[in-house]
N, C-alpha and C positions, 0 to 999 in steps of 0.2 A: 625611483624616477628613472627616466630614460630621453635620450635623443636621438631620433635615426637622421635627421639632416646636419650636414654642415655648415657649419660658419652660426649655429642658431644663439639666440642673446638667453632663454631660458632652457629650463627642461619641463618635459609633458609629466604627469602623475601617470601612472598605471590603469587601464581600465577597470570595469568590475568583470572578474573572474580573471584576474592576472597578477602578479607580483613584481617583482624585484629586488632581487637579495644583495646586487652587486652593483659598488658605485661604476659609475664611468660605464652604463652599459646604452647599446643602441637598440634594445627592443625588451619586451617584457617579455616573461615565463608565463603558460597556462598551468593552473589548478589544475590537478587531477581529475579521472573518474571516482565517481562517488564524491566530489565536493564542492563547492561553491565561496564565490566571496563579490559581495556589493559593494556597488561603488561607494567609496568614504570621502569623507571631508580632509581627514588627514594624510599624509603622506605615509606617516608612521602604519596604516592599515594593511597599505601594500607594498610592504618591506621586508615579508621574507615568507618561506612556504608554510611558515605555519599559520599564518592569517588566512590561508582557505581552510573555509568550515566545514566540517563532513554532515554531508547531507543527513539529518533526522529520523528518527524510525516513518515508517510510511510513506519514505520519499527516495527516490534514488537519481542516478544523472550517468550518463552513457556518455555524455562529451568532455572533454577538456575546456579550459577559459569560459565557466558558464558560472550567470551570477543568480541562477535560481535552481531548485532540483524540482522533479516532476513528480508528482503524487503517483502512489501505487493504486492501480486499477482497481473498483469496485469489484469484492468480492475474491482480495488479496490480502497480506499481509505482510508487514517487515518490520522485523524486529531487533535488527541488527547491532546495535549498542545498547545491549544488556549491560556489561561489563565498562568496556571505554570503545570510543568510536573508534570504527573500522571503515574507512572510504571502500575495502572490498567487499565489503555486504552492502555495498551502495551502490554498485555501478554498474551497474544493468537491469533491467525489466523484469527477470528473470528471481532476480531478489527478492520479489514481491512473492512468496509464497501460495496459492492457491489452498483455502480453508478445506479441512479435513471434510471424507464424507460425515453426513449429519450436522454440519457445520455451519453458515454463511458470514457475511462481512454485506453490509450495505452502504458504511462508507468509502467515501475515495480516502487515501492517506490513513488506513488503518492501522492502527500500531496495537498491541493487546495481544488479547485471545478471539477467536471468531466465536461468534455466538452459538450455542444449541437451538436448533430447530426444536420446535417446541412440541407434546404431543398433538395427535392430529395432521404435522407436516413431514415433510421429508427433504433431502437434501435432491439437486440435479448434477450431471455434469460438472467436473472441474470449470470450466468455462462461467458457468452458471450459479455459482454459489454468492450471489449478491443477493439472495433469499430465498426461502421456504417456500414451497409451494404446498396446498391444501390438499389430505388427500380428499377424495371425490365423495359426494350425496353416497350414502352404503354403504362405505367404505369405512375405515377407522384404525386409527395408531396410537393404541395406548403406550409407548416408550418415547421418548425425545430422544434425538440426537441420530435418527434413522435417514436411511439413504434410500433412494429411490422408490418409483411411484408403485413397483411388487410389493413393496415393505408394507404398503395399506391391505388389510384384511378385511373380507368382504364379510358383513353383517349375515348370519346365518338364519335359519328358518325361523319366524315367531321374533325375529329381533328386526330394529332400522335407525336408520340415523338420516334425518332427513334435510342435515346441514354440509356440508363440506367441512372439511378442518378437526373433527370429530375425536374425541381421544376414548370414543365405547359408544356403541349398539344399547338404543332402549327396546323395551321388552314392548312387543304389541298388546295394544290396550283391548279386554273383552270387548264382545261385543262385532 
């Protein structure tokens, strides 16, 4: 708890995303990066620095005094409290890992592993890994987990694939 005026009859609580460790004080403390803490009912919530929470895998938080963290962008990843939480795999955007090639993530707030693009697709661009893309009519990719739209193999002579997404060339019917 805290009071910054004088002469006042009580004391304020803490906001969400602040504490207070020390009696007799005239302002609160912000949480860290990479943490957060929501406003409580009790007073006991925001009474010392360990009551901010470290932001969750797939979320991180760039500011100080914040009572939410923000989801890691589609077609990232963070995984950062494997072991025990670390507010420094939390605190910047940058945390969010970009899915390996052949890889994607279509949710926001992904925590895990990014998924294998499956045969038939491929991966794009770091930027772009919120999903597979089909390779094209003729084309084809028998492996998963491939990168880029060169990775598609063009159906050869007497063969075709007359779909996109293709993972093999059918053979031309007599006739």
């Amino acid at each position: 708890m805290f009071q910054s005026a004088e002469g006042a009859s009580i004391c304020q609580m803490c906001f969400s995303g602040r504490y207070q460790d020390l009696a007799g004080s005239s302002s609160c403390k912000d949480c860290g990066k990479g943490k957060y803490l929501r406003t409580a009912l009790s007073v006991q919530d925001h009474a010392s620095a360990d009551k901010c929470i470290v932001c969750p895998n797939g979320f991180f938080n760039e500011n100080t005094g914040q009572d939410f963290c923000t989801g890691c962008p589609i077609g990232t990843i963070n995984n950062g409290n494997v072991q025990m939480p670390d507010a420094a795999l939390h605190d910047s955007s940058e945390d969010c890992e970009f899915c390996e090639e052949g890889r994607f993530s279509g949710e926001l707030n992904a925590t895990g592993n990014c998924l294998v693009c499956p045969e038939g697709f491929f991966s794009r661009d770091e930027n772009e890994r919120f999903r597979c893309d089909a390779c094209a009519a003729g084309t084809y990719m028998a492996s998963p987990g491939t990168h880029g739209v060169e990775s598609c193999v063009v159906c050869l002579g007497g063969r075709y694939t007359g779909t996109s997404g293709s993972a093999g060339c059918d053979d031309c019917g007599a006739g």
